[in-house]
C-alpha positions as CSV (number, residue, x, y, z in Angstrom):
1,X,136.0,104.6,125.8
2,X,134.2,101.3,124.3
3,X,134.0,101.7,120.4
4,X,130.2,101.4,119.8
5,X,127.4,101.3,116.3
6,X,124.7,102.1,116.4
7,X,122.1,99.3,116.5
8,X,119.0,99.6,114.4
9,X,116.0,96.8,114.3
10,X,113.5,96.6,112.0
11,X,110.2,94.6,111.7
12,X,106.7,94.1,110.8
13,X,103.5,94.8,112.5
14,X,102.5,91.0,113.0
15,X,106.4,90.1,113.8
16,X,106.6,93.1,116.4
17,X,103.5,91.6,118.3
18,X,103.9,88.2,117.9
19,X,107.8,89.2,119.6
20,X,106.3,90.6,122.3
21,X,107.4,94.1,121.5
22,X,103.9,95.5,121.5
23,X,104.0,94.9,125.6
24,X,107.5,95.1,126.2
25,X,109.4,98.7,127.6
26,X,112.4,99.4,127.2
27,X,114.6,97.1,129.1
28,X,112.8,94.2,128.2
29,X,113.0,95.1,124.6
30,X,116.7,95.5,124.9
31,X,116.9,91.7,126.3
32,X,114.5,90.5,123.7
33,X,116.8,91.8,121.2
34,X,119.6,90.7,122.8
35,X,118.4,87.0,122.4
36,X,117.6,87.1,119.4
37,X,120.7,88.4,117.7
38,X,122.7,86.9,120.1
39,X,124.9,84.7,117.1
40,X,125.4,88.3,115.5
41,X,126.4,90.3,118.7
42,X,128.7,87.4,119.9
43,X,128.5,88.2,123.9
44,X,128.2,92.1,123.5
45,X,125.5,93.8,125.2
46,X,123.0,96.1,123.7
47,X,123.3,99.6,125.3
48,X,120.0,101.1,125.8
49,X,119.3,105.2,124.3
50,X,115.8,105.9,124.2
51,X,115.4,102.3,122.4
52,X,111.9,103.0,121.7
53,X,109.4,101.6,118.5
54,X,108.6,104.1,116.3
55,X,106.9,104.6,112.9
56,X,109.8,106.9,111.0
57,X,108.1,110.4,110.1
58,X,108.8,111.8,106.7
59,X,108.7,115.8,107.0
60,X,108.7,117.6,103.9
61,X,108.2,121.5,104.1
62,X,106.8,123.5,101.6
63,X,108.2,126.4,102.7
64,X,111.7,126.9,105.1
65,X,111.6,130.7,106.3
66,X,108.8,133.1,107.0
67,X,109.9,136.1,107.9
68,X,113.2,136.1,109.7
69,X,112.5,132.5,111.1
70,X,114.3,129.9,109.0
71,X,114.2,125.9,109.5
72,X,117.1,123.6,108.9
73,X,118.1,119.7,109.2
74,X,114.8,117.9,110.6
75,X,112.5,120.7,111.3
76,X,112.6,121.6,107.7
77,X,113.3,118.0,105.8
78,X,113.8,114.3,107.4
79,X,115.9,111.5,105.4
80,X,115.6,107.7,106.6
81,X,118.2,106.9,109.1
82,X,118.8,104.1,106.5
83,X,120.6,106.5,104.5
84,X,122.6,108.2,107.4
85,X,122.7,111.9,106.5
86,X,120.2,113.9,109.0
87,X,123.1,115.3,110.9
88,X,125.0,115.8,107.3
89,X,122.3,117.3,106.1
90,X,121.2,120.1,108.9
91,X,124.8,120.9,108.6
92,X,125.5,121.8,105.4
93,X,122.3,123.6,105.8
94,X,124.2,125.5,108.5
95,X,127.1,126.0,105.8
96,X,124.6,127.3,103.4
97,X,122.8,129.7,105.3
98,X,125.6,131.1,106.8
99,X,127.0,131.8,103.0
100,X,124.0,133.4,102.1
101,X,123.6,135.7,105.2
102,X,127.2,136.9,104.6
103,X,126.7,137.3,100.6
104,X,123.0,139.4,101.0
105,X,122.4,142.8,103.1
106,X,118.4,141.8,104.0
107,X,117.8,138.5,105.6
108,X,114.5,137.7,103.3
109,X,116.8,137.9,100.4
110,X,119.2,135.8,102.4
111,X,116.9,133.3,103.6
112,X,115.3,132.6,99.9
113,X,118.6,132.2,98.4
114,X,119.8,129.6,101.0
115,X,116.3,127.7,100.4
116,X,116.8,127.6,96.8
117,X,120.4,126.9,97.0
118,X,119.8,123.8,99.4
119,X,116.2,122.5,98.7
120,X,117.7,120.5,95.1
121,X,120.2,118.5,96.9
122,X,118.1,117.6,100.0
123,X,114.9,116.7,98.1
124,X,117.0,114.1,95.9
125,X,117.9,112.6,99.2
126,X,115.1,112.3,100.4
127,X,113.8,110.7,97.1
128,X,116.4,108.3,98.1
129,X,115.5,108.1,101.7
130,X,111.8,107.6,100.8
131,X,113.3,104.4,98.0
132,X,115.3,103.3,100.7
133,X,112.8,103.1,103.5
134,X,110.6,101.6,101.3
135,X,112.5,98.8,101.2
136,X,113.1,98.3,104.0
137,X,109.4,98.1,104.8
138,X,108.6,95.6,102.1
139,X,111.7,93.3,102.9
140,X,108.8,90.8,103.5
141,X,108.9,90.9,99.5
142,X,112.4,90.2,98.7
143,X,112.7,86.8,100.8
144,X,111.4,85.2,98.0
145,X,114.8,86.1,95.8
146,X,117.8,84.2,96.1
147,X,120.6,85.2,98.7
148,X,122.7,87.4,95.8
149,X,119.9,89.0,94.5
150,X,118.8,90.0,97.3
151,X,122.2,91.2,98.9
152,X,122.3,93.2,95.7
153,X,119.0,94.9,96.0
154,X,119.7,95.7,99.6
155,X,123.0,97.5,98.6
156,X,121.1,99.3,95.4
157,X,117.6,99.9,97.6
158,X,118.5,103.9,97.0
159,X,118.6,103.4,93.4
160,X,121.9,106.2,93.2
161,X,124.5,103.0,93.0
162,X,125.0,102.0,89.6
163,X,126.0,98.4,88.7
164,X,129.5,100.2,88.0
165,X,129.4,100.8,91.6
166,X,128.5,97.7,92.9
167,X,131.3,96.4,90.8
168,X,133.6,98.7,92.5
169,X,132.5,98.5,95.8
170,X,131.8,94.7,96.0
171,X,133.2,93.2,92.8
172,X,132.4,89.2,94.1
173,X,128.6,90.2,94.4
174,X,128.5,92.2,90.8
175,X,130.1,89.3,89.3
176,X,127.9,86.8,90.9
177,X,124.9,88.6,90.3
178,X,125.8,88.7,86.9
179,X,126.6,84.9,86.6
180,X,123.0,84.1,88.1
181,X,121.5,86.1,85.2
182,X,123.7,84.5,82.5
183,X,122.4,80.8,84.3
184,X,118.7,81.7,84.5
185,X,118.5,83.1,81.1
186,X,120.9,81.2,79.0
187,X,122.9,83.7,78.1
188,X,126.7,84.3,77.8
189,X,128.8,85.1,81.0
190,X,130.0,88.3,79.5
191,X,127.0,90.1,79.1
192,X,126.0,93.1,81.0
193,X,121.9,93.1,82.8
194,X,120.7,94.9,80.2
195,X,122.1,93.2,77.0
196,X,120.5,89.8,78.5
197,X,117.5,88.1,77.1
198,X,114.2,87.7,78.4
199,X,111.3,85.6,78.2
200,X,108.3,87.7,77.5
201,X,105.5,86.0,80.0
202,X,102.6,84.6,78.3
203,X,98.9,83.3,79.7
204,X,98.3,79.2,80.0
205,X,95.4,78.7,77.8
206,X,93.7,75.3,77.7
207,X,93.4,75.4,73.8
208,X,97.4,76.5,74.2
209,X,98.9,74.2,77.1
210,X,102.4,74.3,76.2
211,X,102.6,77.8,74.8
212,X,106.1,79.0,74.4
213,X,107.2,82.7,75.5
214,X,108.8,84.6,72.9
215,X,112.3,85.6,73.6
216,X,113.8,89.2,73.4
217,X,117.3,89.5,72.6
218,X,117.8,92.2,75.7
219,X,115.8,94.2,77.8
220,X,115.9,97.3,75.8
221,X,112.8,98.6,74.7
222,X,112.0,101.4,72.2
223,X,109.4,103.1,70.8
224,X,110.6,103.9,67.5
225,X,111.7,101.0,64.9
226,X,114.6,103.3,63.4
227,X,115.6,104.1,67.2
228,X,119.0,103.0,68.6
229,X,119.6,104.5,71.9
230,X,123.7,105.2,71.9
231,X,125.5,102.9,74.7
232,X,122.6,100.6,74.4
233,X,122.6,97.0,73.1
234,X,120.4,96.8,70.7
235,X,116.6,96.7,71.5
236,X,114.9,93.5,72.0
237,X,111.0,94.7,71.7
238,X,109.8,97.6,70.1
239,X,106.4,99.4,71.0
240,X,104.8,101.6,68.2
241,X,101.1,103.3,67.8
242,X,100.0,102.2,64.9
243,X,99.9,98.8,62.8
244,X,101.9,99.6,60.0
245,X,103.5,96.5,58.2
246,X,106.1,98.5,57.4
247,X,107.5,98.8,61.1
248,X,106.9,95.0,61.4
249,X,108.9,94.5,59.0
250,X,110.9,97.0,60.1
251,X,111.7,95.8,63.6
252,X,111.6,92.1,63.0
253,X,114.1,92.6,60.5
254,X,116.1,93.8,62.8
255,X,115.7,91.0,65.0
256,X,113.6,93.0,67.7
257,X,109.8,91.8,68.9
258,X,107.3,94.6,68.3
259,X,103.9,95.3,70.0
260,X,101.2,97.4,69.5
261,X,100.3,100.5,71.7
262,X,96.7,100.4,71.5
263,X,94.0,102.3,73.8
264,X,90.8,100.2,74.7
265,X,89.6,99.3,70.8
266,X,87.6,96.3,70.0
267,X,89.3,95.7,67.0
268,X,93.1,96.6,67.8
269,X,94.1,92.8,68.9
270,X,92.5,91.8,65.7
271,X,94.2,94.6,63.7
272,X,97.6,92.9,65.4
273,X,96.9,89.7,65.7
274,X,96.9,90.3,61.5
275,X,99.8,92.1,61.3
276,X,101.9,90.0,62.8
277,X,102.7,91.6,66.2
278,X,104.3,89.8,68.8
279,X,102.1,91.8,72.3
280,X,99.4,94.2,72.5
281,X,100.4,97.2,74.9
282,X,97.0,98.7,76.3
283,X,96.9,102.3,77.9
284,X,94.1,103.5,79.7
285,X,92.0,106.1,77.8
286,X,89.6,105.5,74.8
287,X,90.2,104.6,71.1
288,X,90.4,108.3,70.0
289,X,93.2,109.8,72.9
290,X,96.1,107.2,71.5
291,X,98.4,110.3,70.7
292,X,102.0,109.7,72.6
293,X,101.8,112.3,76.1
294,X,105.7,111.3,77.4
295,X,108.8,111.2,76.1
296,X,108.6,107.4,75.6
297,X,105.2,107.6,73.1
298,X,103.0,104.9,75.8
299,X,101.8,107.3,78.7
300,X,97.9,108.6,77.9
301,X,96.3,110.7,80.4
302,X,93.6,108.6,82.3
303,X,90.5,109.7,84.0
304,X,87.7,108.2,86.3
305,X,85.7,105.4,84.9
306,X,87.9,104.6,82.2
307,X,90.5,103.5,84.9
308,X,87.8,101.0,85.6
309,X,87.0,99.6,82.7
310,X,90.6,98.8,81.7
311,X,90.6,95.3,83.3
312,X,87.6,94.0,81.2
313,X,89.0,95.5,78.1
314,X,92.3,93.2,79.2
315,X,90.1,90.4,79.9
316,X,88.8,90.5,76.1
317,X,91.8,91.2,74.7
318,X,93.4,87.8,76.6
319,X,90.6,85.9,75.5
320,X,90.6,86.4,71.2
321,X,94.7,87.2,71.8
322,X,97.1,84.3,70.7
323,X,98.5,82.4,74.4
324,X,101.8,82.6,72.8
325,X,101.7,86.3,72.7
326,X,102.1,88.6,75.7
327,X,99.4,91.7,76.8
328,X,101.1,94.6,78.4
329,X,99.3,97.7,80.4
330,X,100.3,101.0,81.6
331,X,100.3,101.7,84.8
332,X,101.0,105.1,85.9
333,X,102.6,105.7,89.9
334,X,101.0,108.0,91.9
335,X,102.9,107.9,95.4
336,X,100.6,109.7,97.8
337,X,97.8,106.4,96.5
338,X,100.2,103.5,96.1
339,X,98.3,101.6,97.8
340,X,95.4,102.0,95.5
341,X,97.6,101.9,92.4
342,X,98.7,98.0,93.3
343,X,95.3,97.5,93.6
344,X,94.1,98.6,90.6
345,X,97.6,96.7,89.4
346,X,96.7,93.0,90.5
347,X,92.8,93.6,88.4
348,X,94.8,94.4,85.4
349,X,97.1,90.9,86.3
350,X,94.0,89.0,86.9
351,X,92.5,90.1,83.8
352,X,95.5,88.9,81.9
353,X,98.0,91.0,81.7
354,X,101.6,89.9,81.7
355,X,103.6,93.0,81.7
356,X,103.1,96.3,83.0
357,X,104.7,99.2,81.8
358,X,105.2,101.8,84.9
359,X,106.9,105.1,84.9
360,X,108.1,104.9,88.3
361,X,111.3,102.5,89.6
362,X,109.8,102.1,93.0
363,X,106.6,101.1,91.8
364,X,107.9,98.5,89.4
365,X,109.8,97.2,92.1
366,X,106.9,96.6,94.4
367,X,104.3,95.4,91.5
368,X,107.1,92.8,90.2
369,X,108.0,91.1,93.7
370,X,104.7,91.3,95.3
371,X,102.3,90.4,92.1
372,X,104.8,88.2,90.6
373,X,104.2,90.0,87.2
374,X,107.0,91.3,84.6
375,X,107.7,94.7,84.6
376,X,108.6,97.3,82.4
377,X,110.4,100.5,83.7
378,X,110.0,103.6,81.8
379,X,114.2,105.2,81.9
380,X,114.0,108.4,80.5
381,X,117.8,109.8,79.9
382,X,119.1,106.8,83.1
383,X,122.6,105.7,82.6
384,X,122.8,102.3,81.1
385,X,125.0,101.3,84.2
386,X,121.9,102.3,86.1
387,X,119.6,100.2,84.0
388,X,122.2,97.5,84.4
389,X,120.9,98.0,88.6
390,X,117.2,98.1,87.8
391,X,117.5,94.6,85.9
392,X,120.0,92.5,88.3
393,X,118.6,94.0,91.4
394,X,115.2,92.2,90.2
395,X,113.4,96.0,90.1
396,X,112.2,95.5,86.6
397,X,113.0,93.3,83.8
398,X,112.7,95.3,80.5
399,X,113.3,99.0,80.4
400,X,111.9,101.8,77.8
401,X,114.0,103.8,77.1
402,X,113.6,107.1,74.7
């Protein structure tokens, strides 16, 4: 027979009704589609399966057996037909249950060890799945990048491709990608993402029209002065706790920017301002709960209220802080109230801030292309080559990394 693909079409709300979608059934969505990728199907017809709209459901199960009854491929655990694996996936489910059925004499012994032998590999799928559907949802907030870029963040979307893999897979893109940085930053051809510089965003201010950014050297950020991260290039900013002149010296000896990681404290831009540091980080939480709670040192637990008051705090610091200098603020993800967390994200950007540190890839990349506001991604033990992704894809544009 006919060699066929499978045809997939994606949209928004407003797009799907102004299209005629909302109204059309089956065959006369086929024909609408038909027209309107006409160049790309060059005379081929759309064959029609089902070719309904739908709204893709993430299922997630807490549990996979009860008693001798035992789920496997979508029942149990969905991935995003973006990524492709929902029939790879229910069968090397199959694979695995049979295995343990054959290796254990009682089937609630068997049945708990094919869960726990299967449930690490499909939920990071579907962490990639969810990253991947994602994007596609909010392509509306790519359009905005230029045609490489945004060819590379479609290929990355998952965020389990490396820059190495780009480079393997589509050497032409990496190398253009790469190029675009070096133009856009001034920087030499040969560097990787993460060794280029960056212009740390700073506030117009009336009494400072023409304020200058200040440049870091790369987009490695630390929170320790003496820190060098092996495989990195060296950091461009460092973020410490306290304003000691002796990790000013430190770090700008070293040729790094440094800023301090301050909770809400009337007197910390001051305290900086004095000491010569080049940003003010804020994290929510009040002037006595500044102890480091992450790896990275800049995460403080935040509670109700405080949350609230953050953006004022911002809004004081930007006023008495120099335009020249940046203001930074934590931002922590929490997935199941995204929605509420960009919210709270665009108050802190109004107040002032210029960069937000987030601990989350997926959230960086949303608050950077839709707010328009530098980001700051916190890497925990990632690969540099990955980091190399995060910064070319346009995900984030400094990254902390421990």
């Amino acid at each position: 027979g006919e060699l066929c693909s499978t045809f997939i079409a994606e949209c928004r709300d407003d797009t799907w009704r102004a299209a005629g979608f909302a109204t059309a059934d089956e065959d006369q969505t086929v024909a609408i589609l038909e027209t309107l990728f006409a160049d790309h199907l060059r005379g081929h017809r759309l064959v029609k399966n089902r070719s309904i709209w739908r709204n893709f459901p993430t299922v997630r199960c807490r549990h996979w057996h009860t008693g001798n009854v035992v789920l496997v491929g979508d029942a149990v655990h969905t991935a995003h037909f973006s990524i492709g694996s929902g029939t790879k996936l229910a069968m090397e489910d199959m694979i695995a249950l049979r295995d343990a059925l054959l290796a254990h004499a009682d089937v609630p012994t068997a049945l708990a060890a094919y869960e726990a032998r299967r449930r690490p590999d499909v939920e990071a799928l579907q962490a990639a799945a969810q990253a991947s559907l994602e994007w596609f949802e909010g392509t509306e907030r790519y359009l905005g990048m230029t045609p490489v870029q945004f060819n590379y963040s479609l290929m990355t979307r998952s965020l389990r491709m490396s820059h190495n893999s780009v480079t393997r897979r589509d050497p032409e893109l990496a190398a253009a990608m790469v190029e675009q940085l070096a133009t856009t930053h001034h920087a030499a051809p040969n560097l990787t993402p993460l060794a280029m510089p960056f212009a740390l965003p700073v506030t117009p201010s009336p009494a400072v029209p023409g304020a200058t950014p200040q440049t870091v050297r790369s987009r490695v950020v630390v929170s320790d002065p003496e820190t060098t991260a092996s495989l990195m290039p060296a950091a461009g900013l460092v973020m410490v706790g306290t304003p000691d002149p002796a990790a000013v010296a430190t770090a700008h000896a070293g040729g790094a920017r440094i800023a301090l990681r301050v909770a809400s404290s009337a007197n910390s831009w001051a305290t900086a301002h004095a000491h010569g540091f080049d940003g003010l980080v804020l994290a929510p939480g009040d002037a006595a709960s500044t102890a480091p709670a992450d790896q990275a040192g800049i995460a403080t637990e935040y509670h109700r209220g405080v949350v609230e008051a953050l953006p004022a705090t911002i809004a004081t610091a930007r006023a008495a802080w120099p335009a020249d200098r940046f203001i930074g603020a934590v931002v922590h993800d929490r997935p199941s109230t995204r929605a509420a967390v960009v919210g709270h994200a665009a108050q802190l950007v109004r107040a002032g801030a210029t960069l937000l540190v987030v601990d989350s890839v997926v959230l960086a990349d949303r608050l950077r292309n839709e707010l328009h506001v530098a980001t700051c991604v916190v890497a925990g033990d990632a690969r540099p080559t990955d980091l190399d992704a995060m910064i070319a894809a346009g995900r984030a544009d400094l990254v902390l990394v421990s």
